[in-house]
C-alpha positions as CSV (number, residue, x, y, z in Angstrom):
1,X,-6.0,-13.8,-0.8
2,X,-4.7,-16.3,-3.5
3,X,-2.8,-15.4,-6.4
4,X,-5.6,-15.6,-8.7
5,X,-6.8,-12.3,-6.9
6,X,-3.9,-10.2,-8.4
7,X,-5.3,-9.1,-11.8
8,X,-8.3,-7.6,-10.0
9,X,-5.9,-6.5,-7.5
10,X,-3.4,-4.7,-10.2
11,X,-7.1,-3.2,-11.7
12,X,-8.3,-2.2,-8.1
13,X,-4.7,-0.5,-7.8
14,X,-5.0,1.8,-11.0
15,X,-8.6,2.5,-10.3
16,X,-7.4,3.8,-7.0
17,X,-4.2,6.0,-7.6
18,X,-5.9,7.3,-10.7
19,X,-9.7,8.1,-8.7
20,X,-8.4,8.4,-5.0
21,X,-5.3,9.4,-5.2
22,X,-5.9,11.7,-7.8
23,X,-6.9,14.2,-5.8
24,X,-3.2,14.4,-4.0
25,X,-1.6,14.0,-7.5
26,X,-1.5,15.7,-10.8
27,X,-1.9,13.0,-13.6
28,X,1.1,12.9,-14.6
29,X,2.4,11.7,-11.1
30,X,0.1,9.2,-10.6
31,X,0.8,7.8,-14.6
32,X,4.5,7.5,-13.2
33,X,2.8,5.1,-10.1
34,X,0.5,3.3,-12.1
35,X,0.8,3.5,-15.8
36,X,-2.5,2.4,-17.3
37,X,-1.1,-0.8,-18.8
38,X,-2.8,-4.0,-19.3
39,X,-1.7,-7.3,-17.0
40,X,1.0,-9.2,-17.9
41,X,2.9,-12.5,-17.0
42,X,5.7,-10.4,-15.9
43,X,3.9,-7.8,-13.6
44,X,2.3,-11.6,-12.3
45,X,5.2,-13.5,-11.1
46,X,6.3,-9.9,-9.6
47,X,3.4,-9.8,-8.1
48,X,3.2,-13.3,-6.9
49,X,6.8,-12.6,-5.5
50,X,5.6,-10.1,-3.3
51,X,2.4,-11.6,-2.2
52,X,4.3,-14.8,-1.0
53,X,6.5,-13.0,1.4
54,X,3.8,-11.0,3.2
55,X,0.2,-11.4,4.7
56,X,-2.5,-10.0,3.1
57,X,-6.1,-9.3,3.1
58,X,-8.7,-8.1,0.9
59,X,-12.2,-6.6,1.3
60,X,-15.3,-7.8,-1.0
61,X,-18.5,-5.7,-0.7
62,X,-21.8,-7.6,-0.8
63,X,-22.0,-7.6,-4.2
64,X,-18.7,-9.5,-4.5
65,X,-16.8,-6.8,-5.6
66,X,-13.5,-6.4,-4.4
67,X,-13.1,-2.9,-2.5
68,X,-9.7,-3.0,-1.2
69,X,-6.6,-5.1,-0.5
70,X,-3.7,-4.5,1.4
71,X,-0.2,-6.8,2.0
72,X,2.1,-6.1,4.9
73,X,5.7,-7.8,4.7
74,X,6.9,-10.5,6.7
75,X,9.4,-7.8,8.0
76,X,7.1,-4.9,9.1
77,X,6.4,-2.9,5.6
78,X,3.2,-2.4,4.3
79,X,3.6,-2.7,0.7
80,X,0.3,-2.4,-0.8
81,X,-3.1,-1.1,1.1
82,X,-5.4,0.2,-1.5
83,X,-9.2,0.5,-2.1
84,X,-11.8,0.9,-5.0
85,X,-13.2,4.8,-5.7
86,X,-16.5,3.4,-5.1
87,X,-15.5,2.2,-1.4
88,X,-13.5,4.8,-0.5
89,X,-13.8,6.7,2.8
90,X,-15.7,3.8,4.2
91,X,-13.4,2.7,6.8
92,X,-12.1,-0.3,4.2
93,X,-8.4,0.9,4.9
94,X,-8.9,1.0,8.2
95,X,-10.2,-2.4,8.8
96,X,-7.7,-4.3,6.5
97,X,-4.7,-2.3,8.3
98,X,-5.9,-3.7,11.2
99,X,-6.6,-7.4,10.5
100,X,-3.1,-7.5,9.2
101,X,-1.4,-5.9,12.3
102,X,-3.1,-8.8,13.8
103,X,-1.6,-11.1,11.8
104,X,1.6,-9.4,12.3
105,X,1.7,-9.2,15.9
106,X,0.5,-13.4,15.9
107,X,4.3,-13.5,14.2
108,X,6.0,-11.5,17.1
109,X,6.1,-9.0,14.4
110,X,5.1,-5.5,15.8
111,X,7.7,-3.1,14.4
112,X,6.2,-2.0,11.6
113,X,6.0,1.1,8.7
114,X,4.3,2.4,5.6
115,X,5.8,4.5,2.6
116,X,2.0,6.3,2.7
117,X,0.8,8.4,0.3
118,X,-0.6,11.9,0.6
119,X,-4.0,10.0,0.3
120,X,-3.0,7.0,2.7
121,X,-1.2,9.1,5.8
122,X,-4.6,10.2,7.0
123,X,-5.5,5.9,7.6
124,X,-2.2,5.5,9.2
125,X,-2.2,8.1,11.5
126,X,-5.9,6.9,12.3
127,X,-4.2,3.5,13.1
128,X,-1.5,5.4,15.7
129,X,1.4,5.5,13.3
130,X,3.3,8.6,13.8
131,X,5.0,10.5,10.8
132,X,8.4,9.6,10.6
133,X,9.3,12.0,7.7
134,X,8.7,13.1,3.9
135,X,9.7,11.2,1.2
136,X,10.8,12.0,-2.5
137,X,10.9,9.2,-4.8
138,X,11.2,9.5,-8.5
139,X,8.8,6.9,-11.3
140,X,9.8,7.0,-14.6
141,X,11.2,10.9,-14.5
142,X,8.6,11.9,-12.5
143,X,9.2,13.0,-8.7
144,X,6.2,11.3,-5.9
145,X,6.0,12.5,-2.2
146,X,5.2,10.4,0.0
147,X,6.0,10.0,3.9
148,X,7.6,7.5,6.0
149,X,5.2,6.7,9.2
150,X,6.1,3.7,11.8
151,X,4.6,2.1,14.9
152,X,5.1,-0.4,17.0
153,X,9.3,1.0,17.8
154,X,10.0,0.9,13.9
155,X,13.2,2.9,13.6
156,X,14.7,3.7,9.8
157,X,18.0,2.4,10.0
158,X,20.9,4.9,9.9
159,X,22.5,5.4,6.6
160,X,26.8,4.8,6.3
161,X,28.4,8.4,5.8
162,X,30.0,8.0,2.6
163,X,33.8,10.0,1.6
């Protein structure tokens, strides 16, 4: 994956909240994730950013269509694993999760953990992560749950008591 993959990547991202996720999510949450707005430079170099500091994959059906791609971060956290409606529940998730634990575990790294969607947990736990705990997160006024799953020893760090 190059950064000239990232606009179809961004569309391929929509497309999935919006047609996969969907199902998990009332609209209005999954306008909070992905608000149907066009590319821009901005979201790119953001993009870019995030790309560079992680290994990734993507999946291209026959047709050269992209079906999914995923990014796992140089420190253990998958940040992005996503696939097209039209590919879903076709073990695409599955595969990419695993070429990139690969290329994790080739780094020494194998501590590793997903903020997974309602739709994603399913792949994860698949993949032998076990569920760490739920999540609340808030986009734009909106409130998301997700959950917190890890593998590989992954521990959340302890948060400072605060008086």
């Amino acid at each position: 994956m190059t950064p000239a993959d990232l606009p179809a990547c961004y569309h391929l991202f929509g497309a999935s909240v919006h047609g996969l996720a969907g199902a998990c999510y009332t609209a209005e949450q999954c306008r909070a994730w992905v608000p149907l707005e066009r590319w821009t430079d901005e979201r790119e170099q953001s993009w870019a950013r995030r790309l560079g500091g992680s290994w990734a994959c993507k999946a291209v059906a026959g047709d050269g269509r992209l079906a999914g791609f995923a990014w796992l971060s140089f420190d253990g956290q998958f940040d992005m694993l996503f696939v097209a409606p039209w590919a879903g529940r076709q073990g695409v998730a599955g595969r990419m999760l695993a070429e990139l634990e690969s290329k994790a575990a080739a780094h020494g790294v194998t501590a590793l953990h997903a903020w997974a969607s309602h739709a994603a947990r399913p792949v994860f736990e698949r993949a032998g992560y076990q569920l760490l705990r739920a999540n609340r997160i808030d986009r734009q006024g909106v409130a998301l749950d997700n959950w917190l799953l890890a593998k590989g020893g992954w521990r959340e760090p302890e948060q400072e008591e605060t008086t």
